[in-house]
MARLOGU-925162 format. One record per atom (N, C-alpha, C): x, y, z. Coordinates in steps of 0.001 Angstrom, whole numbers, padded with zeros to 6 digits, always signed. Atoms other than C-alpha are relative to their C-alpha. Layout:
<nodes>
XYZ
...
</nodes>
This chain:
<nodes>
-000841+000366-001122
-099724-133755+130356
+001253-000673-000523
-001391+000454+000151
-095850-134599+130162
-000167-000961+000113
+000005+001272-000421
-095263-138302+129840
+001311-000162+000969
-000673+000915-001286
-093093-139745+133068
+001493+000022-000616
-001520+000426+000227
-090171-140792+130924
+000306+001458-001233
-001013-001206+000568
-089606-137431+128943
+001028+000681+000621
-001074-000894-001026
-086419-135392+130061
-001044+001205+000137
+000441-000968+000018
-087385-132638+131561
+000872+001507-000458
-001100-000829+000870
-085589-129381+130332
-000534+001290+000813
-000294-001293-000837
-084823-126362+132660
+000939+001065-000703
-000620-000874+000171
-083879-122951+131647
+000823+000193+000737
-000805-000596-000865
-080775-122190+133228
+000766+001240-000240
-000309-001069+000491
-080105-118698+133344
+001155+000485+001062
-001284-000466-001124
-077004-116885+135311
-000117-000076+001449
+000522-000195-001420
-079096-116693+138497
-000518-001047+000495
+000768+001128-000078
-080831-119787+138227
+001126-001481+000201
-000660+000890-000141
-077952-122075+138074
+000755-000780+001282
+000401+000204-001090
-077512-122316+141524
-001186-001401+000592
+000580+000739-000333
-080222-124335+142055
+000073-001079+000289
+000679+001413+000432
-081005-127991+142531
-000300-000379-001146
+000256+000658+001242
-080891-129998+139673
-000523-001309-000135
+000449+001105-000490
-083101-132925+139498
+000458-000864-001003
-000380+001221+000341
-082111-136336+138315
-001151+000270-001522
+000798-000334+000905
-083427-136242+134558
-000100+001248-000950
-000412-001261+000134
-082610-132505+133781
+001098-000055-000412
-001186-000254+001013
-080281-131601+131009
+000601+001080+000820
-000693-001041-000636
-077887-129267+132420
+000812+000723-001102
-000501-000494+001643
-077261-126765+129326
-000096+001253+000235
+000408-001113+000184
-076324-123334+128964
-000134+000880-001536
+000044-000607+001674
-076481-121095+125270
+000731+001582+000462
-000551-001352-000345
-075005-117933+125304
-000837+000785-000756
+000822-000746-000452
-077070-115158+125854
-000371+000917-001632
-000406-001356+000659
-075811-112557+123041
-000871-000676-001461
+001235+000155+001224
-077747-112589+119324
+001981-000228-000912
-001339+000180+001076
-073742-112198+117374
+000832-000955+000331
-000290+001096+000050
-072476-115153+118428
+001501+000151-000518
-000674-000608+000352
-069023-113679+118583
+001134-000859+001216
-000967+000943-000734
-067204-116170+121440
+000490-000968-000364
-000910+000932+000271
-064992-118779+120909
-001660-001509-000208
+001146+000930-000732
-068204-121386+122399
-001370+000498-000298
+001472-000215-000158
-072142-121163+122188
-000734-000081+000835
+000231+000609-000813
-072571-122538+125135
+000251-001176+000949
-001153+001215-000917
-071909-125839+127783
-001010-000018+000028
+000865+000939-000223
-073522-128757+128483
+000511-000956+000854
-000357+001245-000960
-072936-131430+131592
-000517-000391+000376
+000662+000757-000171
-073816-134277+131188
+000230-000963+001197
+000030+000939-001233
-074323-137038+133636
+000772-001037+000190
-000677+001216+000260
-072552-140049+132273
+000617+000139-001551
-000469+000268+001675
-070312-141008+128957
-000918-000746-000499
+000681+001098+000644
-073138-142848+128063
-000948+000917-001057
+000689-001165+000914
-074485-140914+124710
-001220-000621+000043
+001879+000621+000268
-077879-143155+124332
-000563+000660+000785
+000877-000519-001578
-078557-141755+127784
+000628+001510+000078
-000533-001063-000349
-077267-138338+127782
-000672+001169-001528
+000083-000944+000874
-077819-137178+124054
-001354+000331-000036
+000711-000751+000412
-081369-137010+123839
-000628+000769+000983
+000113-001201-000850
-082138-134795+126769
+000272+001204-000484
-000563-001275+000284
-079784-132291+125155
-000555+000499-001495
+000233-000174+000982
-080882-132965+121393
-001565+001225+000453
+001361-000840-000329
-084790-131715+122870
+000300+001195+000453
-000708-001034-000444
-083213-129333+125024
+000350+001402-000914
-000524-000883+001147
-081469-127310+121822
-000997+000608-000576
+001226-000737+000783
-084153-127966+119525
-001289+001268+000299
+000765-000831-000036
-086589-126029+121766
+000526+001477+000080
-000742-001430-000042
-084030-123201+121690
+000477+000170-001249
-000447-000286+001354
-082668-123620+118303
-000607-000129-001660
+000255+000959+001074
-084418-125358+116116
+000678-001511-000035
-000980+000934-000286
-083899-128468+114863
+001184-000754-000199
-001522+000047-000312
-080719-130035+115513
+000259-001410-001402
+000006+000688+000629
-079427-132386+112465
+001079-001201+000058
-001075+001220+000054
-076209-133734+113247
+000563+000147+000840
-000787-000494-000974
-073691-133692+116223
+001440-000495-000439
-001273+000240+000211
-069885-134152+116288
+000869-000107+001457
-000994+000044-000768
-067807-135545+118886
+001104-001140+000065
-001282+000779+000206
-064950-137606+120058
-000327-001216+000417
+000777+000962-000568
-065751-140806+119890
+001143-000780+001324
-000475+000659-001237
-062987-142089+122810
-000531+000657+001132
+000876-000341-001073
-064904-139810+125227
-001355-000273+000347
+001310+000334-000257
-067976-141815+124848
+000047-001271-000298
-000394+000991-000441
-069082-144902+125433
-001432-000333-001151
+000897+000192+001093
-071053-146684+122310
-000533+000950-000603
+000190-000191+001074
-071035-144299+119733
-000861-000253-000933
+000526+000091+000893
-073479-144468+117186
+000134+000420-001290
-000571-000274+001223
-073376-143585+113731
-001674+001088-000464
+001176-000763+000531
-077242-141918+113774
-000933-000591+001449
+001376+000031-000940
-080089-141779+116566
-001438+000281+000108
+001564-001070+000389
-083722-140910+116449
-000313+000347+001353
+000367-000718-001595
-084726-138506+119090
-000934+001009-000382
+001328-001101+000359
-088077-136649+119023
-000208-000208-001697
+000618+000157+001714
-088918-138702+115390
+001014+000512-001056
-001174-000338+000852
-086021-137260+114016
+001450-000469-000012
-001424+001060+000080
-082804-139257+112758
+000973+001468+000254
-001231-000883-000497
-079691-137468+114415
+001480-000586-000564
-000843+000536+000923
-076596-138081+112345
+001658+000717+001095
-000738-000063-001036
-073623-138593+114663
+001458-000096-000372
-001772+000123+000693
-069503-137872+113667
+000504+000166+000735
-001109+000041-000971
-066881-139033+115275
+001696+000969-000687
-001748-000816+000544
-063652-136314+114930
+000994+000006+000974
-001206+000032-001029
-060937-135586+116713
+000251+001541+000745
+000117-000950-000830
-062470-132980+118670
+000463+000466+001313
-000811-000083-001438
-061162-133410+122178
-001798-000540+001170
+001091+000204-000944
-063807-134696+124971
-000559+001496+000587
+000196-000510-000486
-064099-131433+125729
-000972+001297-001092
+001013-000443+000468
-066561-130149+123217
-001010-001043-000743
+000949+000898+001070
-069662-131219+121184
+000047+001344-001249
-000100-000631+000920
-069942-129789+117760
-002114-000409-000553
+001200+000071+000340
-073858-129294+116997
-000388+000822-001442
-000081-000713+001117
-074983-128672+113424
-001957+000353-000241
+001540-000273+000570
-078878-126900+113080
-000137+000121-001443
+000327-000390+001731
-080232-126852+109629
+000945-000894-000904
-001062+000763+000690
-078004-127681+106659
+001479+000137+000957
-001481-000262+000242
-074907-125750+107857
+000381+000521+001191
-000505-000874-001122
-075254-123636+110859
+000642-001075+001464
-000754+000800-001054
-072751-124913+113583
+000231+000488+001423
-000048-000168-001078
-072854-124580+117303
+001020-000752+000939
-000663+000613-000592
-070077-125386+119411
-000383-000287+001550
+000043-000215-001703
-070551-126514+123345
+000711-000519+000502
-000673+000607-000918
-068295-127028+125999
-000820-000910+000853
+000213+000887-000703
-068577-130427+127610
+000552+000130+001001
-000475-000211-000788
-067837-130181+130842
-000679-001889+000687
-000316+001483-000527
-067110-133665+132611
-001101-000269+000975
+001774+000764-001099
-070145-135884+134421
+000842+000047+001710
+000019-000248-001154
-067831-135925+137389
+001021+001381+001015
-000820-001433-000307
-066358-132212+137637
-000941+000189+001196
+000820-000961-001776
-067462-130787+141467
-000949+001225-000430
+000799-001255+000370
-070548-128558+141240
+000469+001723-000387
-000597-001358-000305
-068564-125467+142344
+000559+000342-001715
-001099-000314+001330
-065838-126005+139022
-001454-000506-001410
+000632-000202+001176
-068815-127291+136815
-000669+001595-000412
+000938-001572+000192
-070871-123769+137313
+000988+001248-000232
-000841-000710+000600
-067780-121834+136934
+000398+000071-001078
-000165+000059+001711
-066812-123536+133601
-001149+000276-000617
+000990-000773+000279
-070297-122806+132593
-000160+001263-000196
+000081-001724-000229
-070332-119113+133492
+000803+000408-000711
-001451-000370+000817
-067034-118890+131705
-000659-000330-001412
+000325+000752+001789
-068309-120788+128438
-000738+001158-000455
+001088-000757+000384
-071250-118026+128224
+000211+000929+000126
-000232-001295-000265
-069666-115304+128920
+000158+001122-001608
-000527-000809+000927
-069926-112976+126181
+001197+000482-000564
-001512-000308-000169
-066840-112444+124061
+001062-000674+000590
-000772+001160-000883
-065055-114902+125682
+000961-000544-001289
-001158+000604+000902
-062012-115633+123479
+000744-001429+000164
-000915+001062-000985
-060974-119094+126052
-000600-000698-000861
+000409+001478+000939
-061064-122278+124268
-000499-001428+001183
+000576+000440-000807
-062981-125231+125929
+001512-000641+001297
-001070+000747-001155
-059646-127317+127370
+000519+001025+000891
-001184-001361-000929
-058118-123750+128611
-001622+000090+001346
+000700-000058-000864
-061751-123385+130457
+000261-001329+000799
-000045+000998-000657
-061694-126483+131813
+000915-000301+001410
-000890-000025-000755
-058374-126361+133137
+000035+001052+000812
+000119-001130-000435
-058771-122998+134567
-000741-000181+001193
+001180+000561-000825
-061906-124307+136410
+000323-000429+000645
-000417+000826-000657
-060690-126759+137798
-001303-000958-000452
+001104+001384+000415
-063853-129059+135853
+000592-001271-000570
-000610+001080+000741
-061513-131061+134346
+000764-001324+000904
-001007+000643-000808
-059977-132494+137457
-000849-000696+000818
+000791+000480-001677
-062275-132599+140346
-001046-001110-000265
+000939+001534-000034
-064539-135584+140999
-000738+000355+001347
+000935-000140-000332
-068129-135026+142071
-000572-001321+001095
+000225+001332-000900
-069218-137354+145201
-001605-000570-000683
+000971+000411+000628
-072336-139437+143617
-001145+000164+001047
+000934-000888-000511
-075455-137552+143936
+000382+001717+000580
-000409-001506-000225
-073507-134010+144413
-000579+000941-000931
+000088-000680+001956
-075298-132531+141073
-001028+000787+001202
+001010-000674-000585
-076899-129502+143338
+000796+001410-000682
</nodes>
């Protein structure tokens, strides 16, 4: 039996995203294709800038899709206490701050292999988060995360608290 305080972790697939999303639920997509030939790998929106509370939902999340995850990379002015390393699921997560833009995470499996995801903002409007989503995964997709964003309209809009449906 699941313990109470694990995240829980929902497949969200093109059809499925729609749904209700419950409080606790990583909200993550991967892109679909095996050549890994788009700009992105996937999107992830999270709930809050708060990484203690946001990253390991997504770290579990990955790992059960990727393996596991060793290091991440983002910007550290788009988050709020930074770390320098985390342990999540027994495993130390090794955390770099670059000058990525808030609008991706940089995920590294294994030694070397690197996964990019569009962050899409905790308070982008459902409508523009699931669009930048759909966009991020789209096969082939040549758009870079800020051009999705802006396109979306995720980058702008502001979600009324408790709108995450």
């Amino acid at each position: 039996m699941a313990d109470s305080d694990s995240p829980r972790v929902t497949r969200l697939l093109p059809d499925a995203v729609h749904r209700a999303v419950r409080p606790g639920t990583v909200v993550v997509r991967l892109e679909t294709t095996h050549d890994r030939q788009g700009v992105l790998d996937g999107v992830w929106w999270p709930r809050s800038r708060d990484i203690a509370a946001e990253l390991p939902s997504l770290i579990s999340a990955l790992t059960e899709h990727l393996g596991p995850v060793t290091r991440v990379g983002l910007d550290r002015e788009a988050w709020e206490g930074l770390p320098t390393r985390m342990t999540i699921d027994d495993r130390v997560i090794h955390i770099d701050s670059f000058p990525v833009g808030d609008d991706t995470i940089l995920v590294t499996r294994g030694e070397q292999d690197l996964f990019s995801l569009l962050v899409v903002p905790p308070d982008a409007t459902p409508d523009a988060a699931r669009a930048a989503m759909a966009e991020a995964v789209r096969a082939g997709s040549g758009r870079r995360a800020e051009q999705i964003l802006i396109d979306t309209g995720a980058g702008t809009g502001r979600a009324e608290p408790g709108e995450r449906t």
